[in-house]
N, C-alpha and C positions, 0 to 999 in steps of 0.2 A: 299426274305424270304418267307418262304410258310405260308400259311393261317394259324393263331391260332388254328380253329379247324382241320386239317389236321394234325398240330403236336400234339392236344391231341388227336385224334385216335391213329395214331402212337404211340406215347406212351403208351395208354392201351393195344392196340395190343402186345406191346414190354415187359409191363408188365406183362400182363396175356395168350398172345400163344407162341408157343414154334415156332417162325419165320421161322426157319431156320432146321425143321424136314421134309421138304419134297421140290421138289421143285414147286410143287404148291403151299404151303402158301409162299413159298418166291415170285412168281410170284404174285399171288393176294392181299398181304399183304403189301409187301413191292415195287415192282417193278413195276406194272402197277399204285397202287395209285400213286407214286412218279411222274412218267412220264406223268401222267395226271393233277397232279399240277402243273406240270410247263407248259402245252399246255396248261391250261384255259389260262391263259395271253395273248395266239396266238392263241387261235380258229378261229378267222376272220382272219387272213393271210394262217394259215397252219390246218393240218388235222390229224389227229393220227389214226393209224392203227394197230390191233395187228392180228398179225399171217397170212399179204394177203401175197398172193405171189405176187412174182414180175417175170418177163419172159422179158429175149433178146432174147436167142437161148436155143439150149440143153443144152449148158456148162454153160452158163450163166443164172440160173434161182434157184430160192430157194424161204422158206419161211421166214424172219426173223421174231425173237418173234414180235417186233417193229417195226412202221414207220412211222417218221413225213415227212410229204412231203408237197408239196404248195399245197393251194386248190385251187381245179378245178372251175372253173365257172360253170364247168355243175352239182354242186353240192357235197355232201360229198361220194356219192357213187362210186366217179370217181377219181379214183389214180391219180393224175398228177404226177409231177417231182419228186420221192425220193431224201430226201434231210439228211435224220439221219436215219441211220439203228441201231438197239438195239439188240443184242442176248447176249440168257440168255447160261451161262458156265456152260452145264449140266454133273452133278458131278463133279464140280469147277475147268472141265478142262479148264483153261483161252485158251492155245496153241490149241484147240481142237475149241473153241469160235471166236480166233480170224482167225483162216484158214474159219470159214463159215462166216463171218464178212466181211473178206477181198472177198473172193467171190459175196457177195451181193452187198458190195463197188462198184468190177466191174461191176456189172452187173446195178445196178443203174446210174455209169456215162457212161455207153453205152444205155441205157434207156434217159438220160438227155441230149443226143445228144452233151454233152459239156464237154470234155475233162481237159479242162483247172479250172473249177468255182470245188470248194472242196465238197465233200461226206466225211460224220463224220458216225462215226462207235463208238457206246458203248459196250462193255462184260462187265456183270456183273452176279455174283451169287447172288443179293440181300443182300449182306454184301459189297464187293469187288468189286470197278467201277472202268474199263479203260477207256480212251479215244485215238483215235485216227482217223485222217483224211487221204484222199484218192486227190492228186492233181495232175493231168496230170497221170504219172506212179508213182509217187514218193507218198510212203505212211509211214508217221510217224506215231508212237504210241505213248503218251504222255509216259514219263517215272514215271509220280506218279499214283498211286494207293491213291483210296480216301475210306474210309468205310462208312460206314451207320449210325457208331456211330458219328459219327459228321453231323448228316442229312441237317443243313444249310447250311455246307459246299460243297455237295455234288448237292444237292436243288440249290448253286447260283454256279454251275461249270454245272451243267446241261443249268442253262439258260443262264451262258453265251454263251455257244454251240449255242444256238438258235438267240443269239443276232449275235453272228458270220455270222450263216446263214442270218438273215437280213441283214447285211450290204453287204453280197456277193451280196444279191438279189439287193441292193440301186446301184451300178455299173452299 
């Protein structure tokens, strides 16, 4: 469940701006705080990053909005393994989201040097969250769609994501 005061900002936010008028306040209103309450929980294991790029080759390189990745020993300035990629559905094209999504997918398990261990992939316009994972070739998209209006819902499918990822990393 995210912190008490987390869901009363959100909801004065919800109350009183207009969230979903541009897609910066849905970036900073809604979808980087989100994503940052559920990494406070894993700061010490993993790292959040918005907007680095990530590079394998020419095909393979992009910037996603998001990136939780393991942290590096050599500190927070140093990308290790991408492990969740986030991109935001600019003008709520989800189809348009998830082709740059599935690209950074590749590009993160060709960075990860491991073929086989999963890379998760979110699209969301800050209302409307996908999920879906990247294993070996084989890439499923969850088939539910979660919104925003139910934000605990959304809050504890986020972090089971991450719990996911820890138990891939416990193998």
């Amino acid at each position: 469940m995210p912190s008490d005061s987390f869901i009363k900002d959100f909801e004065f936010n919800k109350e009183n701006i207009d969230l979903f008028a541009s897609e910066a306040s849905r970036s900073e209103i809604i979808i980087s705080p989100l994503l940052r309450e559920v990494y406070k929980k894993y700061y010490q294991k993993y790292s959040f990053w918005i907007r680095k790029s990530i590079y394998y080759d020419e095909i393979l390189s992009g910037t996603p909005d998001y990136i939780f990745s393991r942290r590096s020993e050599l500190g927070k300035t140093v990308l290790e393994k991408p492990i969740v990629i986030v991109v935001e559905a600019k003008k709520n094209d989800f189809e348009h989201g998830w082709g740059q999504c599935l690209a950074e997918l590749f590009a993160s398990q060709k960075i990860n040097d491991n073929f086989f261990r999963g890379v998760y992939g979110i699209v969301t316009d800050g209302n409307l969250w996908q999920f879906g994972n990247l294993v070996a070739d084989n890439f499923i998209k969850d088939s539910g769609n979660f919104t925003i209006d139910n934000l605990p819902i959304v809050y504890g499918v986020l972090e089971n994501l991450v719990q996911l990822v820890e138990k891939d990393d416990d193998k």
